[in-house]
N, C-alpha and C positions, 0 to 999 in steps of 0.2 A: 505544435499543439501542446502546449503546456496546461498541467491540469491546475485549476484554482489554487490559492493557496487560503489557507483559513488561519482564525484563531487558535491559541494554544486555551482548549475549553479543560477549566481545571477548577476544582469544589473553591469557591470562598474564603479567603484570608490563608490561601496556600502557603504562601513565604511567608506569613508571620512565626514568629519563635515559639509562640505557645502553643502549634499545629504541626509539630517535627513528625509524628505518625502518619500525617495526612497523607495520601500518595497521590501523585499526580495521576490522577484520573478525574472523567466528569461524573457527576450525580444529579440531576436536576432538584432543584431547590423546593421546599415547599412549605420552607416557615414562613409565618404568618410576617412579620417583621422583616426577613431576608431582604434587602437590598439590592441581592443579585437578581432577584426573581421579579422584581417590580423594575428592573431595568434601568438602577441608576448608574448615572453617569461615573467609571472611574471604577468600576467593581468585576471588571473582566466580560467579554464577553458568552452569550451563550446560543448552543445551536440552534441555527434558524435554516428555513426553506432557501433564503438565501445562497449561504455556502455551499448551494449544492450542486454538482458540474454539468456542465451540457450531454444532453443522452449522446452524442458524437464521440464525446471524450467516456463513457461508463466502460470500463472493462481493459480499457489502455494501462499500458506502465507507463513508467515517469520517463521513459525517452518516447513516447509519443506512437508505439506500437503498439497491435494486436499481441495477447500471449497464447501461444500454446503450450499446456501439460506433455510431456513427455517422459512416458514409461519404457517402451523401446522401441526397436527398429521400426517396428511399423506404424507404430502413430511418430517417429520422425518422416517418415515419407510420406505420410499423411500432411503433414506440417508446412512441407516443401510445396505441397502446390498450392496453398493461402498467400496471398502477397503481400508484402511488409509484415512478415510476423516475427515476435522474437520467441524464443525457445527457454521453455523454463524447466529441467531437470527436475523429477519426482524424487521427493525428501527422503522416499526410503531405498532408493536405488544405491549398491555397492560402489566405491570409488573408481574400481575397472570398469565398471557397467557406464559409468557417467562418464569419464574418460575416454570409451570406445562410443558412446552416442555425440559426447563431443566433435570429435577428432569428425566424425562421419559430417554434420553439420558447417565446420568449417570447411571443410572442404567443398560443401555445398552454398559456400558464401551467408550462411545463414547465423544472428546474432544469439550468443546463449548467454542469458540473463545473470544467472546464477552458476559461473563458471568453476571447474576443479582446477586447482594447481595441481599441477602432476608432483 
């Protein structure tokens, strides 16, 4: 289950030289003359209803699983009895804390996303 892939949606005349400030991000267009916004051909695309993934796929990571949050012990054993999920460590949890939630996890054959190297 692979999720879509899309356009890289980025402001108009990004790589030109005279726009080196520009950052690659979108803005949606709304000059009157704008090119990109009247949809001509050759001028990058922009988001549409289109690109957007099947409600089957909404919530998945990119290897095709369910994610659960994980703070500690008990919402990992929480975790364990959802099936196919993978395990994504909470950003403010300590290196020892995320290393002993790990360890615990593999050992329950279960995948962690965002792994610690010890």
């Amino acid at each position: 289950m692979n999720i879509k892939k899309k356009s890289k949606f980025v402001v108009p005349n990004y790589g030109a030289k005279s726009r080196k400030g520009v950052k690659n991000r979108w803005r949606h267009q709304r000059g009157i003359d704008n090119k990109k916004r009247v949809m001509r051909s050759g001028y990058g695309a922009i988001p549409k209803i289109g690109y957007k993934n099947d409600v089957i796929k909404n919530g998945l990571g990119a290897d095709g699983k369910q994610k659960a949050l994980v703070r500690n012990v008990f919402e990992l054993k929480d975790a364990m009895l959802i099936p196919d999920v993978s395990i994504v460590l909470h950003h403010a949890l300590s290196k020892r804390k995320k290393l002993e939630l790990q360890k615990i996890a593999e050992k329950e054959g279960l995948k962690v996303a965002n792994r610690v190297k010890a």
